[in-house]
TIMIZA-150322 format. One record per residue: x negated, y, z of N, C-alpha, C in turn. Coordinates in steps of 0.2 Angstrom, whole numbers, plus 5000, padded with zeros to 4 digits. Example, Ala and Ser with C-alpha at 12.3 -4.5 7.8 and 13.67 -1.06 7.14 Angstrom:
BEGIN
493449725039493849785039493449845039/493649895035493249955036493650005039/
% end
This chain:
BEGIN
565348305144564748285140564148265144/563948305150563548285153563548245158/564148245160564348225166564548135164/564448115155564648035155563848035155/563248075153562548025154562248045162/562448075164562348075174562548025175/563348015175563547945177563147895177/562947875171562747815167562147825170/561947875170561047875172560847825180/561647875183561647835192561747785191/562147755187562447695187561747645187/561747645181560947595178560447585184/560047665185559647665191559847645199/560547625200560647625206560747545204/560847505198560947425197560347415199/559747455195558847425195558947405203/559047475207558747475213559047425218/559647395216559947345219559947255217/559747265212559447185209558647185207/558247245211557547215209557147255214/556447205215556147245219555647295220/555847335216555347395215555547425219/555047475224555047525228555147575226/555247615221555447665218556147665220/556547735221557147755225557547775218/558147765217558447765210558247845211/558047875203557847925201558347965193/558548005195558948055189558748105189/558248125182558048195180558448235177/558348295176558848335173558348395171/558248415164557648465161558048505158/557648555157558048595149557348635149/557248655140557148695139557448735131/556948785132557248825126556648815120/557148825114556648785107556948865102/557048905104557048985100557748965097/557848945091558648935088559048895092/558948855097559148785101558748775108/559548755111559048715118559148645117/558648615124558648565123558748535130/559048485131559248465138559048385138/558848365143558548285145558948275150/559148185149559348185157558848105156/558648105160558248015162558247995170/558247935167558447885173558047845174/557847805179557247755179557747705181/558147675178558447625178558447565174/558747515172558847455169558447445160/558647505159558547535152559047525147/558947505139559447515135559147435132/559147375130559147335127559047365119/558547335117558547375107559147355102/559647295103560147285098560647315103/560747345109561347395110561047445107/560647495108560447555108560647595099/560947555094561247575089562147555091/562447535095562947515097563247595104/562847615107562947645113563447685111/563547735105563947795105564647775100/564547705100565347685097565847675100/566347695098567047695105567147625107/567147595113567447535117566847495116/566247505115565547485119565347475126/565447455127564947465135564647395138/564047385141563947325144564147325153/564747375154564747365161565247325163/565247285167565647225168566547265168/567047215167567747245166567947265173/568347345172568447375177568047435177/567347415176567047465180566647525172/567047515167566647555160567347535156/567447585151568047595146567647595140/566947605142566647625133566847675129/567047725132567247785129566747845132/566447835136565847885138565347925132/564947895131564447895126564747915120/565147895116565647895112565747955112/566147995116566548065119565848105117/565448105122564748145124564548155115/564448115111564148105103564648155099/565448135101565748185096565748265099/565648275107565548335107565048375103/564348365105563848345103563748365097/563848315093563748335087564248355081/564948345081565548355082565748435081/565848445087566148505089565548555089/564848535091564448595092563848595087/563848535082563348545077562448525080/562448485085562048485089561848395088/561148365090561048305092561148275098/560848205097560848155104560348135100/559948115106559448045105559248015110/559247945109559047905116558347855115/557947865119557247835120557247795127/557247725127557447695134556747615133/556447605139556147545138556447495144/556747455140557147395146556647385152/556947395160556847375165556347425168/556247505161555947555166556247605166/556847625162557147685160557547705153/557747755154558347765150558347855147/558147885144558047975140558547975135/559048025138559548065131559248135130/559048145124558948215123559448255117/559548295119560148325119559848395116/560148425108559748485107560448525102/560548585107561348625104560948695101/561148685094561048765093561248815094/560848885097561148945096561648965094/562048985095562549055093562249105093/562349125088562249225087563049265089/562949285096563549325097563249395096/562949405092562749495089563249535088/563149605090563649635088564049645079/563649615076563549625067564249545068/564049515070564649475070565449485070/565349525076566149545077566349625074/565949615071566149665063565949725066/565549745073565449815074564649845073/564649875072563749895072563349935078/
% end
């Protein structure tokens, strides 16, 4: 799950850094904090950013704007149904074209208490 918006993150910011002339060195942030029932994880990019008529398109399977070869469109996809799927958790993405790209990622707790596993 993480490892499709890492990708994606280098990818983007390492496009900017090679078709424009910003001084800035391709940049991938990676945060977490804790929110009591839930964490919460970022990953940001200073890259290309997200155009606003993809950015409801990104987490559909066989999406992708990478040229043929080099994306399947199954990243984003995959990362959504873990996500929120299998762990009951969100995704959301905050990007402004040509400065960057934020997925925030918030999984709730598990209570592994003892009360759980039937012992006191």
């Amino acid at each position: 799950m993480l490892l499709n918006l890492l990708a994606n993150g280098i990818y983007a910011a390492t496009k900017k850094a090679h078709t424009n002339t910003s001084q800035l060195p391709p940049t991938l942030e990676l945060t977490t904090r804790e929110l009591g029932n839930a964490v919460e994880i970022r990953v940001r990019d200073n890259g290309i950013g997200i155009p606003p008529e993809n950015r409801e398109r990104i987490f559909q399977p066989f999406f992708t704007t990478k040229p043929t070869g080099e994306g399947t469109g199954l990243g984003l996809s995959i990362s959504y149904d873990i996500i929120a799927k299998e762990h009951h958790g969100t995704i959301e993405v905050d990007s402004h074209v040509g400065e960057y790209s934020e997925f925030t990622i918030r999984l709730p707790r598990l209570d592994h208490g003892a009360n759980k596993r039937g012992t006191t």
